[in-house]
C-alpha positions in Angstrom: -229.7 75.8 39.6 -227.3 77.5 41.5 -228.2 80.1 44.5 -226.5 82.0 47.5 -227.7 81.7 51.0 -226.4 84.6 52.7 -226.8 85.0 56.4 -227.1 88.8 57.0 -229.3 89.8 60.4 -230.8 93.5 60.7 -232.0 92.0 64.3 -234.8 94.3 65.8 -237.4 93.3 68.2 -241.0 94.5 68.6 -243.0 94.6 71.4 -245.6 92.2 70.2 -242.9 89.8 69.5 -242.8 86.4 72.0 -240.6 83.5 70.9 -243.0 80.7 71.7 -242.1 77.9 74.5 -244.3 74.8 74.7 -243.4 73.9 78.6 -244.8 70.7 77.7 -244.9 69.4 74.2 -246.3 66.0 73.3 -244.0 63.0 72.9 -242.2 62.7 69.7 -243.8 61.2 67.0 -243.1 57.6 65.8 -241.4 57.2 62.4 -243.9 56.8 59.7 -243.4 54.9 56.9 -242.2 57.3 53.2 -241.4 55.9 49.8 -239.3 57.9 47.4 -239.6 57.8 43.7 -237.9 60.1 41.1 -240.0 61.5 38.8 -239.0 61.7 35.0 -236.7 64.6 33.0 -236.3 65.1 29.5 -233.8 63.2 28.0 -230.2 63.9 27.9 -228.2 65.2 24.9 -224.4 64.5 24.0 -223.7 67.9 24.3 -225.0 71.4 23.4 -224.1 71.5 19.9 -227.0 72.6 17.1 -228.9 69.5 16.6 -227.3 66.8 19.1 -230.8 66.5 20.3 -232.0 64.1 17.6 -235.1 62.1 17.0 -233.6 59.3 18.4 -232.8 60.7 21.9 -236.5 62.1 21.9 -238.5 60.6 19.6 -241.2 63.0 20.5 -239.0 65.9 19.4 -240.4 67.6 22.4 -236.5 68.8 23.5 -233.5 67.3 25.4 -231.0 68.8 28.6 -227.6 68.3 29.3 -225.8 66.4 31.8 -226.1 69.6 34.1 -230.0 71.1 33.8 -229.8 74.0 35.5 -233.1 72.4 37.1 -235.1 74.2 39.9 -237.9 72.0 41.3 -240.9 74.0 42.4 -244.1 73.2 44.4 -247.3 71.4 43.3 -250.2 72.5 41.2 -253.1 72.7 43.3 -254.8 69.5 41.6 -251.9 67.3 43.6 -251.1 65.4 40.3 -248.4 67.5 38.8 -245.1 69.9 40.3 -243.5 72.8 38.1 -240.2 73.1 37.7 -237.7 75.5 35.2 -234.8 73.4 33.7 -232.4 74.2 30.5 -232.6 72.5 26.9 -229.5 71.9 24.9 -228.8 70.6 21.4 -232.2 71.8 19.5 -232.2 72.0 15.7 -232.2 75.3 14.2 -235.4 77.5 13.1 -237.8 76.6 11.3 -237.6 73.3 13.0 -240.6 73.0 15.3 -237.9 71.4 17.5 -236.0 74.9 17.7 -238.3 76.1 20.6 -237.0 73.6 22.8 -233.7 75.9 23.7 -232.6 77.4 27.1 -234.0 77.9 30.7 -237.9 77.1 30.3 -240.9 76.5 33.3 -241.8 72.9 32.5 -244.5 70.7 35.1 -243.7 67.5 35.5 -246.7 64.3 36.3 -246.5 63.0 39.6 -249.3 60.4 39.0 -247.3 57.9 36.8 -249.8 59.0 33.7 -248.8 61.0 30.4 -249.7 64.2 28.9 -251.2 63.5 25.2 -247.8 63.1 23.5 -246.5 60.6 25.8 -244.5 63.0 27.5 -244.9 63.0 31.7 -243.5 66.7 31.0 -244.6 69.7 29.3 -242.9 72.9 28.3 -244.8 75.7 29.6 -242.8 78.9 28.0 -241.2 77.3 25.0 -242.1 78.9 21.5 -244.0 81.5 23.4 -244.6 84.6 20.6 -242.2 87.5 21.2 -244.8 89.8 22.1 -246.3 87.5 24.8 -243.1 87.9 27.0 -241.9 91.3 26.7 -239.6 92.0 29.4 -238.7 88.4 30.4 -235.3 87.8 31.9 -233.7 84.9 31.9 -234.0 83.9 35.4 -236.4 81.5 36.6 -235.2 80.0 40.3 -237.6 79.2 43.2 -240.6 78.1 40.2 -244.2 78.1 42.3 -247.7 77.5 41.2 -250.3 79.5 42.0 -253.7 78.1 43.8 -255.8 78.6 40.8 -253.4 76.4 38.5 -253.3 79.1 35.5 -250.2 81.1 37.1 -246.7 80.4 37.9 -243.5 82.4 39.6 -240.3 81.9 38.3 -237.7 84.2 39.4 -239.0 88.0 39.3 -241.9 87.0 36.8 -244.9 85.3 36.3 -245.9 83.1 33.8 -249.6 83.4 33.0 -252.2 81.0 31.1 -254.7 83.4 30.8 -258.3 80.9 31.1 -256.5 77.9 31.1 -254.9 75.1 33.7 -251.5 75.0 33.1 -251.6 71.4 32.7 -254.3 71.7 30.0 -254.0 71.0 26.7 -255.5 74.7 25.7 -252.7 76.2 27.7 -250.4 76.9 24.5 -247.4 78.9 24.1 -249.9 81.8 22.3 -252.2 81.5 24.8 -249.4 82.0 27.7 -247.9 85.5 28.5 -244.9 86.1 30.8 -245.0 89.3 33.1 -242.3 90.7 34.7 -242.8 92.0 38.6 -241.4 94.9 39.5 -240.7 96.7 42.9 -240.4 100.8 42.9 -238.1 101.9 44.9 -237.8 105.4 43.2 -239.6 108.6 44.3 -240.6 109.4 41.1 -241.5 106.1 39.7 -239.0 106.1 37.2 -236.5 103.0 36.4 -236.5 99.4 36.4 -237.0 99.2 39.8 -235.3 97.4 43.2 -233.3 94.3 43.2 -235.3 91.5 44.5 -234.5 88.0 45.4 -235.6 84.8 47.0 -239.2 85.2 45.7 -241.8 82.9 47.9 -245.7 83.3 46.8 -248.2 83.6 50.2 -250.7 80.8 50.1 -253.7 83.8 49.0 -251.8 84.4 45.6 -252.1 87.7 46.7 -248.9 88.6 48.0 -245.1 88.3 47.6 -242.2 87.8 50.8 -238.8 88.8 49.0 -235.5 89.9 50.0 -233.0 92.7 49.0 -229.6 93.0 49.0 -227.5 96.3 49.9 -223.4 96.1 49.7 -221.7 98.8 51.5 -219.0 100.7 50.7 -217.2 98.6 52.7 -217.5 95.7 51.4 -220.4 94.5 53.7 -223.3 92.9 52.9 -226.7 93.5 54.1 -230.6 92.0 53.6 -233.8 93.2 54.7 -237.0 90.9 53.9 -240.5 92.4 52.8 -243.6 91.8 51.9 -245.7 93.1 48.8 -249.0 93.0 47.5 -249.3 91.5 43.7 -251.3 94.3 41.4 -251.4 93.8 37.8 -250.5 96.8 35.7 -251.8 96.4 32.2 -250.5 99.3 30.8 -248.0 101.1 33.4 -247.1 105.1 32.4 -244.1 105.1 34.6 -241.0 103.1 35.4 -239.7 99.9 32.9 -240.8 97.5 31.5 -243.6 100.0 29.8 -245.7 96.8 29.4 -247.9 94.6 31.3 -246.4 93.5 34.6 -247.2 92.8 38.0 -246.4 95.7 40.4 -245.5 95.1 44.3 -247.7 97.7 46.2 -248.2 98.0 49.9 -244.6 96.9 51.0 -243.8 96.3 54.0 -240.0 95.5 55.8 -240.3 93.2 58.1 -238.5 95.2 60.7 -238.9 97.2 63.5 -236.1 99.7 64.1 -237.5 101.4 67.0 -238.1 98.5 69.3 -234.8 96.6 71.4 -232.5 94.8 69.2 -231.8 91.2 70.0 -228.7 92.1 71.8 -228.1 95.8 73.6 -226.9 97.2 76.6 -228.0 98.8 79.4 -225.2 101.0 80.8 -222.3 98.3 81.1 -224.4 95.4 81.0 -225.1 93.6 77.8 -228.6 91.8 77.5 -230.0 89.4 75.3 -233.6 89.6 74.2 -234.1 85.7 72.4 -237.9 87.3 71.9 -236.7 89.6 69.4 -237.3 89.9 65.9 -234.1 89.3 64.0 -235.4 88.0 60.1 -231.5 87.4 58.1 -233.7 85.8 55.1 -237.1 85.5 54.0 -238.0 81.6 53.1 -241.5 81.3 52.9 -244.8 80.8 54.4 -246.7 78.5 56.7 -250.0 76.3 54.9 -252.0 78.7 56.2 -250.7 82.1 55.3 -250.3 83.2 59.1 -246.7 83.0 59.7 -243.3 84.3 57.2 -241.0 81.3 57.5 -237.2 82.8 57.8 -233.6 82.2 58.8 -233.3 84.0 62.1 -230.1 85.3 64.3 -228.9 82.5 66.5 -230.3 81.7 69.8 -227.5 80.0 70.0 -223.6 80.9 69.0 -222.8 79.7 65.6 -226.4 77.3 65.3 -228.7 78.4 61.9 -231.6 77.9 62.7 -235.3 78.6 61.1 -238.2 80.3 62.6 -242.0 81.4 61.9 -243.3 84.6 63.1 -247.2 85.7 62.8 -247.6 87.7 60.7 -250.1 89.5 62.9 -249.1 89.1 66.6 -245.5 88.8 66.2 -245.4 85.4 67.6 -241.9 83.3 67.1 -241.9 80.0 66.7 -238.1 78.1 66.6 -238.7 75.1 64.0 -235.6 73.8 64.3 -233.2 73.9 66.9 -230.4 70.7 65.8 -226.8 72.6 65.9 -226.3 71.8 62.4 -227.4 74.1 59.9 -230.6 74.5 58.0 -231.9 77.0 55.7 -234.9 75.4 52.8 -237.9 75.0 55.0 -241.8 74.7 54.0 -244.8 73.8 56.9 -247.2 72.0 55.5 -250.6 72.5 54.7 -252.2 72.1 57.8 -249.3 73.9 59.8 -248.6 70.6 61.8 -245.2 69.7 60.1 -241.9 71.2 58.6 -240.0 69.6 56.1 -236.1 71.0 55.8 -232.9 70.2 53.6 -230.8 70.3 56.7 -227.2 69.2 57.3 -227.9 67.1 60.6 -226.9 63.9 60.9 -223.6 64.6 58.1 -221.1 66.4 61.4 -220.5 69.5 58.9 -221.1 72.0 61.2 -220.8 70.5 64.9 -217.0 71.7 65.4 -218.8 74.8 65.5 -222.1 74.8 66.9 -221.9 71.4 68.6 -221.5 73.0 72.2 -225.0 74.1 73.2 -225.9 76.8 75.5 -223.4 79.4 74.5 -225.0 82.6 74.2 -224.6 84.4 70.9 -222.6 87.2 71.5 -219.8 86.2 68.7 -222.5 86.2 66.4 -222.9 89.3 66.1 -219.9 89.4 63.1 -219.4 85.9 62.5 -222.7 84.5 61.1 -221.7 85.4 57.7 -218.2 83.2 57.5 -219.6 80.2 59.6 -222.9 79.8 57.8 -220.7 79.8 54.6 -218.8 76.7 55.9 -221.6 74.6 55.7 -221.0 74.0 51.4 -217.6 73.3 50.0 -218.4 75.3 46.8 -221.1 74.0 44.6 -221.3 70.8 47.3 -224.0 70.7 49.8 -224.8 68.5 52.4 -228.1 68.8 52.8 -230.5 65.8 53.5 -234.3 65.9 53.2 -236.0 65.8 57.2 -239.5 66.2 58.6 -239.8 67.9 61.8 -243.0 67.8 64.0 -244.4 71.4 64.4 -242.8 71.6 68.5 -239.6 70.9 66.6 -236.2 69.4 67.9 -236.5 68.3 71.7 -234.8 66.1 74.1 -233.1 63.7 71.5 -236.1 63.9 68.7 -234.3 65.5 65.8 -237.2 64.5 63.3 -237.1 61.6 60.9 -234.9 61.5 57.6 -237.1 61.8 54.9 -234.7 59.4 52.6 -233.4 57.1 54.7 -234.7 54.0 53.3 -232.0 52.5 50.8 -228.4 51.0 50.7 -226.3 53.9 50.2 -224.6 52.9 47.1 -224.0 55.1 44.3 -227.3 56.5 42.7 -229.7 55.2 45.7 -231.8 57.9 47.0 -229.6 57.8 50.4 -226.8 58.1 48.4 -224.5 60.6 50.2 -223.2 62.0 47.6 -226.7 63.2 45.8 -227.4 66.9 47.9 -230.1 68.3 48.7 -230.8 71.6 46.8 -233.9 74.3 47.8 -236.8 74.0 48.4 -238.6 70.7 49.7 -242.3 71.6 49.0 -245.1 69.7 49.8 -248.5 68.9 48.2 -251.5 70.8 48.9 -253.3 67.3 49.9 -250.3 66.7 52.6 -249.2 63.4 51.4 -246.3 64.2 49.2 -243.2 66.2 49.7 -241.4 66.9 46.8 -237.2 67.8 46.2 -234.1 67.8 43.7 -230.8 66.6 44.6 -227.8 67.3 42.9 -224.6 65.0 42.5 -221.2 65.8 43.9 -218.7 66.0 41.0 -215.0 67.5 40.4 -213.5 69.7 42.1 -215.4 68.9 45.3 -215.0 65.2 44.4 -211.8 63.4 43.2 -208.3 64.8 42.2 -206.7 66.2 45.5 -210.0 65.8 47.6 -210.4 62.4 49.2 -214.2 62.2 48.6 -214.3 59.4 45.4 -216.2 60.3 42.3 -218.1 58.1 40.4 -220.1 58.5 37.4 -223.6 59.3 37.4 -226.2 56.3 37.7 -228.8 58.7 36.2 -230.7 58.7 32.7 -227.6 60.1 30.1 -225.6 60.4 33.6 -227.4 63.7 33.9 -226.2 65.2 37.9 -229.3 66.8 38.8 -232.6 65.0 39.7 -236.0 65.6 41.4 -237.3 62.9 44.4 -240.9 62.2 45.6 -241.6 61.4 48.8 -245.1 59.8 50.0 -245.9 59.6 53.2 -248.0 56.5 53.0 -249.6 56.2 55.7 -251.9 59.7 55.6 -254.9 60.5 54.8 -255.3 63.8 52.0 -256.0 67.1 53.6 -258.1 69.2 52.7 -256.9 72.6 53.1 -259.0 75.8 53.7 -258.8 78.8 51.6 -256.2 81.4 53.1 -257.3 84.0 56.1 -257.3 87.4 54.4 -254.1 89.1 54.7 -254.9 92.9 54.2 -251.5 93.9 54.0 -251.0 95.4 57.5 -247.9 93.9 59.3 -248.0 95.6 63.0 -244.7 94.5 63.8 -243.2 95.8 60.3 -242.4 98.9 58.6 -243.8 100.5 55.9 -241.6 101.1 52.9 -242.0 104.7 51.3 -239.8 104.4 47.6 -236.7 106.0 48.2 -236.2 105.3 51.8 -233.7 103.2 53.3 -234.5 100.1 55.7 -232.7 101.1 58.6 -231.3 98.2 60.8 -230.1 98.8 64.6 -226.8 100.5 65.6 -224.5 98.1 66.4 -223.6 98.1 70.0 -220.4 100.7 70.6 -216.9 99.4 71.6 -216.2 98.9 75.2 -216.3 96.4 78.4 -219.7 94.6 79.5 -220.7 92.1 81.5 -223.3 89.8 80.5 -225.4 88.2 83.6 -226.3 83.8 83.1 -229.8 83.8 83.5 -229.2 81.1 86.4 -225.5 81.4 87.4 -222.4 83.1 86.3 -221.2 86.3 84.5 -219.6 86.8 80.6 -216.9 89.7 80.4 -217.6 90.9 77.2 -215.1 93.3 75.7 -216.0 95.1 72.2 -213.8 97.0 69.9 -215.1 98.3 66.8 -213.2 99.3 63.7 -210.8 102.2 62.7 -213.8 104.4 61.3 -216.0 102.8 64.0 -218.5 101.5 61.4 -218.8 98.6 62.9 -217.5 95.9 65.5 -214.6 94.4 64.3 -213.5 92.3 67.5 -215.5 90.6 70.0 -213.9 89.0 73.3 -216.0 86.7 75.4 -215.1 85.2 79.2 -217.4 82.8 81.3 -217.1 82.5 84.4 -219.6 80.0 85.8 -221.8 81.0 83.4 -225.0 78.9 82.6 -228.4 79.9 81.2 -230.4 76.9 81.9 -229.0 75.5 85.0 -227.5 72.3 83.2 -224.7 73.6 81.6 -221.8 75.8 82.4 -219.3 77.4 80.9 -216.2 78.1 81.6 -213.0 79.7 79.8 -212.6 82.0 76.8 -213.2 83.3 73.2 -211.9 86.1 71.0 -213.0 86.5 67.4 -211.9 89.4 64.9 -213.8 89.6 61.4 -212.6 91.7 58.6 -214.0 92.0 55.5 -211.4 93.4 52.8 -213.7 93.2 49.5 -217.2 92.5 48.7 -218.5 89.2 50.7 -214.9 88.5 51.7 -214.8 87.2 55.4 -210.8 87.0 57.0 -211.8 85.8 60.7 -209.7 85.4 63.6 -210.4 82.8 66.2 -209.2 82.5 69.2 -211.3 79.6 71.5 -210.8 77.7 75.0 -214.1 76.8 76.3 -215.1 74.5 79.2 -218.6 73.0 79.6 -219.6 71.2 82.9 -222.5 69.8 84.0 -224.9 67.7 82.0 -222.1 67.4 79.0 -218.7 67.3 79.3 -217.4 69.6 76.5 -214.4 71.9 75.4 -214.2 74.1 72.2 -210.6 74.6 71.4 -208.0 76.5 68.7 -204.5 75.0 68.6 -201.8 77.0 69.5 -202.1 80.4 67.4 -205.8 79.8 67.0 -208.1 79.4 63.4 -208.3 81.8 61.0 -210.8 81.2 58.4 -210.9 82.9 55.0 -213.9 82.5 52.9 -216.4 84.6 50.6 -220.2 84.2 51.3 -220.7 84.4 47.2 -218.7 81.1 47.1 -218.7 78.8 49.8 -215.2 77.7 49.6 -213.4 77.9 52.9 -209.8 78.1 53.9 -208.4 77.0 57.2 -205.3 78.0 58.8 -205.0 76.0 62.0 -208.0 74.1 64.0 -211.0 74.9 65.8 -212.5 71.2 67.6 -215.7 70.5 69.8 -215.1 67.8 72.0 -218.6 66.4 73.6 -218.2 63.7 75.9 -215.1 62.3 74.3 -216.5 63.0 70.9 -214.4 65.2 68.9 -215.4 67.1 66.0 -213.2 68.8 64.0 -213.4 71.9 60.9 -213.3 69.9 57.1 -209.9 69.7 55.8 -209.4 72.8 52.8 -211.3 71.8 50.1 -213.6 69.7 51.6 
C-alpha cells in the first residue's frame, strides 16, 4: 500500500496549551527482551492473469496475491488473537467459480496465535463475495484497516465494514451477513453532494469518534492540511447528500485549531518570538490507549527535526514523544499510555545532514518543512525501522530500543536493511505484541544506476511485502479500561460549520527582526515574501552568539528561498554556514554556490544540485547522492 506523508503546519497556539517538561524523568529503561515472527499471507500467484491462481498454489481455493499485495496491516481485534489487514488478490478463475470472489483489494484478519480458522487457512476474507446490495457505495480504497473494540466492525479507508451480530473472526460472519458503509463528511451548506475529502482515517479508542485530515491546494500550487475530529452517527436512510444509502455520517466536527490564539512563531514590533507551547498539528496520526490525547506530526521545535507529539484533548497539554533528529511520522502509545512505538529513520543517517545540529531555532521552517520532510524516502523506498520509546521519550543518549534488532542482517532477516518499514506499528490491546509490515526495496531505488544491490525476495513466491510480530516477552497482559467519555467538546479546537473554511494564521509579513537566545545571543532575521505577498518566499537567518539552552551556540549564517511552481513542487534555495560551540563542535555547510533541492512532496524523489553537510565533532554527514 502506498501513502503520502505531507508535512503541512497551520501552527496556532491556545492558551490552554503547555508543551510538557519532565525536569526530572526516571532513568532510561533497560532493553527488554522481543521476538519477531511473521505472520502468514495468502499465497502467491504467477501473475494476474484469469486463473493463474490454481488449486495447486491454494489448495483451499480460498484466493492468491501477487508478488506486490498492495497490503496494509492494521491493528488487533480486541480478543488479542487476530490483526486485520486489506491486501489484493490476483489470478482468480472466472464467475461462477466460487473462486471468482477472491479478486481485488479485500479486508482480510490474519491469526496471530499459530491456530487456523476451519478451512485451514490462518486468514480469512472479510469483504469477498459480499452481495452487491450489501456494499452500495464502496470505493475501492481500504488503507489504515482498524478494528473496532467490539470485534464486529472494521475501518478501511473512508468506510466501514460491518458484521452486523457477529465477531469478525466468527464463522457466522459471512459475506451476506457483512455490509460495507461508506462515511461521509458534509462540508456543504445545504447538505447536498458527496461530501469533503478526508484522509489518514485513525478510529478513537471509544468507537465513537473519528481524527482525520483534509487536504486544500491553492491556486498557487501550495498545499495545505487541517486535522479534525468527528463523531461517528449511523444514517440508515440519509434524505440529503450521496451515497442515498446507509452510511456513517461525521457530526460534531471539530478542527483542531485555534486561529485566534499566538501562532508558534510571531512578532512583536521588530522582534520575532517563538512560542514552542503552541499548538501547531501538520498531520493527524492517532490516539493515545486511553483516548485522552490526538497523536500528530507537529512543527519543529527544532529546525529541520520531524518530530511527533500528543496533545490532551481536553487541557491542551503537549507532550514531545520523540525528539531524535531523524525523522518520524507512524506512531501508536500503547494501551496503558506508558510506551510509543514509531517507524522512525534513526539509527539509518538519512536525515542528519539536515537536522543533525541541535538547538537551532526553527525559523527556516517556516517554508521548508515540506521539501526536507520529503527527503527522508527516495520514491517508494523508506527507511523506516520499527523503535519503542518510553513515554518521557528521547533524553540524554536514550533514543529507545530497536524493536527488530535481533538477527544477522542478511537478506530476508527481519533486520534486513533493505525490508522498510511502512505505517502503522499497532499494538495489542493486552500490551504484549506490536504488530508491522515491511516492504522490500526493489528497482529503481535498488540496482541499475543506484549502488544499493538488489536481490531477490526470500519471501513465500518472492512476494515484497510482509507483516512482523513483535512480542515483548517479558510482560505481563494488560488489562485495559474502557475509554473516558469523550463528548465531543475540544476547548482548544474549533468548531466546523459546513461551508466554512479552516483558517490557519497569517504568515508573518516581510521585513528585518531580531530574534533574542533565551540565554545568550541575538538572530537577525530578515523576511521577504513573494511578488503577490501571499506568502514568505525567503527567509535569512544570522546568529550571533546565539544559544537557547546555555550549552550550545551558534554562530554564522543561513539563507533559504522556497518556490513552489506547480502543485507539491518544492525548488529550494540554500544557502548555509553555521558554527556551533560549546558542548558540540559542529558546522552546517553549502559548498560554494550553495544546495538547491528540487523535489515534489507527492513523490519523494529528490534532486540535489550541490551539498549541504553537518559536521558533529568530526562526523560528517552528508545529503544522499540523486536517486538514493
Amino acid at each position: 500500500m502506498r501513502s503520502i506523508r505531507l508535512l503541512l503546519f497551520g501552527v496556532v497556539g491556545s492558551c490552554l496549551s503547555t508543551l510538557e517538561q519532565t525536569s526530572h524523568p526516571p532513568s532510561p529503561p533497560v532493553p527488554e527482551p522481543i521476538t519477531v515472527t511473521e505472520l502468514a499471507l495468502p499465497p502467491v500467484a504467477p501473475d494476474n492473469s484469469t486463473s493463474s491462481c490454481s488449486m495447486n498454489i491454494n489448495p483451499h481455493g480460498t484466493g492468491c496475491i501477487g508478488k506486490v499485495t498492495g497490503l496494509g496491516s492494521g491493528n488487533f481485534l480486541p480478543d488479542n488473537k487476530h490483526i486485520v489487514a486489506s491486501i489484493v488478490f490476483i489470478g482468480a478463475p472466472a464467475a461462477p467459480d466460487p473462486r471468482s470472489i477472491f479478486s481485488g483489494l479485500q479486508l482480510i484478519i490474519i491469526k496471530t496465535d499459530n491456530t487456523t480458522f476451519p478451512n485451514g487457512d490462518p486468514w480469512k476474507c472479510i469483504t469477498c463475495g459480499m452481495p452487491a446490495e450489501n456494499q452500495i457505495g464502496r470505493v475501492n480504497l481500504m488503507d489504515y484497516p482498524q478494528a473496532f473494540s467490539d470485534g464486529k466492525r472494521a475501518l478501511a479507508g473512508p468506510q466501514i465494514i460491518d458484521c452486523g451480530y457477529f465477531q469478525l473472526s466468527s464463522t457466522q460472519c459471512t459475506p451476506t451477513e457483512t455490509y460495507i458503509y461508506p462515511i461521509r463528511w458534509n462540508t456543504s451548506p445545504t447538505g447536498e453532494g458527496p461530501g469533503g475529502s478526508i484522509r489518514e482515517l485513525r478510529l478513537h479508542p471509544d468507537d465513537n469518534h473519528l481524527g482525520f485530515n483534509s487536504l486544500l491546494v491553492g491556486s498557487d500550487g501550495s498545499v495545505s492540511q487541517s486535522a479534525y475530529i468527528g463523531r461517528l452517527a449511523f444514517n440508515e436512510v440519509p434524505t440529503t447528500g450521496s451515497p442515498l444509502s446507509a452510511r456513517y455520517d461525521l457530526t460534531n466536527v471539530t478542527a483542531l485549531v485555534d486561529p485566534h490564539k499566538r501562532p508558534q512563531i510571531y512578532v512583536e514590533g521588530s522582534k520575532l518570538r517563538i512560542n514552542q507551547s503552541a499548538i501547531g498539528i501538520g498531520e493527524l496520526r492517532g490516539f493515545s490507549g486511553s483516548g485522552q490525547e490526538v497523536t500528530y506530526i507537529g512543527s519543529p521545535t527544532e529546525s529541520c527535526n520531524i518530530d511527533v507529539y500528543a496533545i490532551h484533548l481536553i487541557t491542551g497539554k503537549i507532550r514531545r514523544l520523540t525528539a531524535h533528529p531523524e525523522y518520524v511520522d507512524p506512531v501508536d502509545i500503547s494501551p496503558d499510555d506508558a510506551w510509543t512505538a514509531v517507524m522512525d529513520t534513526r539509527g539509518t543517517g538519512r536525515q542528519m545532514w539536515l537536522s543533525g545540529m541541535r538547538g537551532i531555532p526553527p525559523i527556516i521552517d517556516m517554508i521548508v518543512t515540506g521539501a526536507t520532510s520529503s527527503t527522508r524516502n527516495n520514491g517508494e523506498r523508506r527507511f523506516f525501522q520499527p523503535w519503542l520509546i518510553d513515554r518521557y521519550g528521547d533524553r540524554d543518549q536514550y533514543y529507545g530500543q530497536r524493536i527488530n534488532a535481533e538477527g544477522d542482517g542478511s537478506p530476508g532477516s527481519v533486520n534486513d536493511a533493505e525490508w522498510n518499514g511502512r505505517a502503522d506499528p499497532k499494538w495489542s490491546p493486552d500490551g504484549t505484541r506490536i504488530v508491522y509490515y515491511q516492504a522490500q526495496t526493489v528497482p529503481p531505488e535498488c540496482g541499475g544506476s543506484n549502488p544499493l544491490p538488489c536481490y531477490n525476495s526470500t519471501e513465500p513466491g518472492k512476494r515484497q511485502e510482509r507483516i512482523m510480530l513483535a512480542t515483548l516477552v517479558s510482560r505481563k497482559p494488560y488489562t485495559r479500561p474502557a475509554p473516558i467519555p469523550f463528548a465531543d467538546n475540544v476547548p482548544w479546537g474549533t468548531p466546523y460549520l459546513a461551508g466554512s473554511t479552516t483558517n490557519t494564521p497569517a504568515h508573518i509579513p516581510g521585513g528585518n527582526y531580531t530574534l533574542q537566545g533565551q540565554v545568550s545571543g541575538i538572530a537577525n532575521v530578515t523576511i521577504i515574501e513573494n511578488a503577490s505577498k501571499t506568502s514568505i518566499e525567503t527567509i535569512a537567518v544570522t546568529y550571533h552568539n546565539f544559544s537557547d539552552d546555555g550549552a550550545s551556540i551558534l554562530h554564522g549564517n543561513e539563507r533559504v528561498t522556497v518556490k513552489t511552481p506547480s502543485t507539491g513542487q518544492n525548488d529550494v534555495d540554500w544557502f548555509s554556514n553555521i558554527i556551533q560551540t560549546g558542548v558540540t563542535y559542529g558546522t552546517k555547510l553549502t559548498s560554494p554556490g550553495g544546495m538547491h533541492l528540487s523535489v515534489n512532496i507527492f513523490q519523494n524523489l529528490a534532486t540535489f544540485t550541490g551539498n549541504l553537510t553537518t559536521t558533529l565533532d568530526g562526523k560528517a554527514w552528508y545529503q544522499p547522492a540523486n536517486g538514493t
